[in-house]
C-alpha positions as a Markdown table, in Angstrom:
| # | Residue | x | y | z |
|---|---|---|---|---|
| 1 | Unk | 2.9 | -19.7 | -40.5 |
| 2 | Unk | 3.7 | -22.9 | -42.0 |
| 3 | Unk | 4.5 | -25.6 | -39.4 |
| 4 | Unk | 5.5 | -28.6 | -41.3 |
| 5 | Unk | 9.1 | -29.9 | -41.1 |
| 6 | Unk | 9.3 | -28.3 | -44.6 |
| 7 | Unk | 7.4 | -26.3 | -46.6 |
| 8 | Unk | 7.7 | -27.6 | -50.1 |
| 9 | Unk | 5.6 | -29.7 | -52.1 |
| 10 | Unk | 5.7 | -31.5 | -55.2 |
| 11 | Unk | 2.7 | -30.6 | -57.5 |
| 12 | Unk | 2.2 | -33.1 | -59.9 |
| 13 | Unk | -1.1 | -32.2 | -61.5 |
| 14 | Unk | -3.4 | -29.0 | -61.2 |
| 15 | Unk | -6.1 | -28.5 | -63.6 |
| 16 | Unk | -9.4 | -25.6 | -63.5 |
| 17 | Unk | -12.0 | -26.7 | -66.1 |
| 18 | Unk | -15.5 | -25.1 | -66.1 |
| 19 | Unk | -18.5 | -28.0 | -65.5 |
| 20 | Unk | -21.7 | -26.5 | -66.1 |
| 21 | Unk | -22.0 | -23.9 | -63.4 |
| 22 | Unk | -19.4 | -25.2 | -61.6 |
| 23 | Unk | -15.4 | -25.0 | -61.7 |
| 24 | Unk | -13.7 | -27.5 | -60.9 |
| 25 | Unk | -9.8 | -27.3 | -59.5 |
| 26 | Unk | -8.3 | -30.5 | -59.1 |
| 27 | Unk | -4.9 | -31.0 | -57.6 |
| 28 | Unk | -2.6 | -34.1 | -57.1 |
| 29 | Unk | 0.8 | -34.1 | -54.8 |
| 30 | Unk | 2.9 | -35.8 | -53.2 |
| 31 | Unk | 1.5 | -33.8 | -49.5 |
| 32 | Unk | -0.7 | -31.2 | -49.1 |
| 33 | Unk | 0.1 | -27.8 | -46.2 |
| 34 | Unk | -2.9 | -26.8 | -44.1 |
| 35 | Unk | -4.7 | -24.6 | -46.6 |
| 36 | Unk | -2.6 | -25.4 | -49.5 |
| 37 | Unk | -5.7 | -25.8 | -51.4 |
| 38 | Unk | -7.3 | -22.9 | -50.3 |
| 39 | Unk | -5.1 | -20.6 | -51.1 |
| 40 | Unk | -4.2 | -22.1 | -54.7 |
| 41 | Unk | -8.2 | -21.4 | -55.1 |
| 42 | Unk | -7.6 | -17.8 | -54.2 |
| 43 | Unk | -5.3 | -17.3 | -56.6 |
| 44 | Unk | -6.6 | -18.5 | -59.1 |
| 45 | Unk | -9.8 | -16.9 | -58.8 |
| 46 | Unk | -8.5 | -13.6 | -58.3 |
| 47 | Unk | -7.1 | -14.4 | -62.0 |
| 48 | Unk | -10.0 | -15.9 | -63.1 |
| 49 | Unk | -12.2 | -12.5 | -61.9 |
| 50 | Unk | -10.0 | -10.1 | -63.7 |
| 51 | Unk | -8.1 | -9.1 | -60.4 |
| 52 | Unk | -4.4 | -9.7 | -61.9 |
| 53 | Unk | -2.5 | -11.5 | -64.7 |
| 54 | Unk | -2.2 | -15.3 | -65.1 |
| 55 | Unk | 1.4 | -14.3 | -65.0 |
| 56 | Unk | 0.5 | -13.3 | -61.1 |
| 57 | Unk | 0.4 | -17.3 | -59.7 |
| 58 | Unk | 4.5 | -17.6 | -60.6 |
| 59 | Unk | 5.4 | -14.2 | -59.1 |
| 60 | Unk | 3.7 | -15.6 | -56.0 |
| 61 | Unk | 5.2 | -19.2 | -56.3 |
| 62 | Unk | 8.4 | -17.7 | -57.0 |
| 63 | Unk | 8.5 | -15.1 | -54.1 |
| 64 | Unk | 8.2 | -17.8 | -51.9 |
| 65 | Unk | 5.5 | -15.2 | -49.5 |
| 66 | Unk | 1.8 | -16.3 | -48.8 |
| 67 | Unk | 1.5 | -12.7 | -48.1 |
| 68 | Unk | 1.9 | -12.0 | -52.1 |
| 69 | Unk | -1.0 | -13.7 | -52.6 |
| 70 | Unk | -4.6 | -13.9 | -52.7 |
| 71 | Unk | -6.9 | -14.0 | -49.8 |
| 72 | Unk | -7.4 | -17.8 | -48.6 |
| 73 | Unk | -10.8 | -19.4 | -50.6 |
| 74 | Unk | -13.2 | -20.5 | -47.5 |
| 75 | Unk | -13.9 | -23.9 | -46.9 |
| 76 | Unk | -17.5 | -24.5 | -48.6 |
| 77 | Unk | -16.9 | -27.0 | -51.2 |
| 78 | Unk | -13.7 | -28.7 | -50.6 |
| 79 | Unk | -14.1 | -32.2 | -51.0 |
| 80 | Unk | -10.7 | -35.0 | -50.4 |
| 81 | Unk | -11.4 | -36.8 | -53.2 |
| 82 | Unk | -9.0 | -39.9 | -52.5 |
| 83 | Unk | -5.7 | -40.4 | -50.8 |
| 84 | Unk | -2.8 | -42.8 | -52.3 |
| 85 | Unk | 0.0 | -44.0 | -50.1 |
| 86 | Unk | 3.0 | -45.1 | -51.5 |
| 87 | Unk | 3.5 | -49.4 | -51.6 |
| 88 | Unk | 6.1 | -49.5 | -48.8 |
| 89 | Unk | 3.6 | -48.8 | -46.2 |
| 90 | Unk | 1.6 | -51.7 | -47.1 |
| 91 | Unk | -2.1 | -50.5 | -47.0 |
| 92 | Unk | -4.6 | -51.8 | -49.0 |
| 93 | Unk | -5.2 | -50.4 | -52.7 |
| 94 | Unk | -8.9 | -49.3 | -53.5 |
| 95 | Unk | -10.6 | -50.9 | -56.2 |
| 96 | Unk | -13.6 | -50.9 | -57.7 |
| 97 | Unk | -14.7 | -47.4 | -59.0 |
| 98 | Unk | -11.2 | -46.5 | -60.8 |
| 99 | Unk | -10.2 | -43.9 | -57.8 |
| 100 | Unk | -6.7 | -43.9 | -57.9 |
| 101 | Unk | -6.4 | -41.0 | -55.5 |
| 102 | Unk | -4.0 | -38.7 | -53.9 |
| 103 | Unk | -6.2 | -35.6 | -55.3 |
| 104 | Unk | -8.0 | -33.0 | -53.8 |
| 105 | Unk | -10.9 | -31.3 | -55.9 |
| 106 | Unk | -12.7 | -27.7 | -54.7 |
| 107 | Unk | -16.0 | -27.5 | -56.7 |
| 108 | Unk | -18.1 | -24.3 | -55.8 |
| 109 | Unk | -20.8 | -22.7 | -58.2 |
């Protein structure tokens, strides 16, 4: 159960793209839930195997029940990519490699 002061979250980006051997699902928000990621790679590759319908990830958004969904993706290959803070809490901006951050990438093979 979901023990944030509230349970919604603004996605602003989520991409899959194949790389090589690898697929890559990258996601940027404005918070992540504990397992948010996770379960959005369930989901999507229970779609991506055949299981169900692409149609399948807005009957589960929409339903508003983690149940309805796939079975959480395990934790092997999760990487925090970067993490942006808005300006008002003054902390430094990185710079150097281009990182603008806030996403969070799973990469598995």
């Amino acid at each position: 159960q979901c023990q944030a002061k509230s349970p919604v979250r603004r996605m602003e980006k989520l991409t899959v793209e194949r790389r090589g051997d690898w697929v890559v699902i990258e996601a940027t928000a404005n918070a992540f839930l504990h397992h948010m990621m996770r379960n959005i790679a369930g989901l999507l590759i229970g779609i991506g195997k055949g299981d169900a319908a692409p149609s399948w990830a807005q009957e589960v958004l929409e339903g508003r029940d983690r149940t309805r969904s796939a079975a959480t993706a395990p934790a092997a290959g999760l990487y925090l990519w970067a993490v942006r803070y808005p300006a008002p809490f003054g902390l430094p901006v990185p710079r150097g490699d281009g990182v603008s951050g806030g996403r969070s990438a799973i990469i598995g093979g």
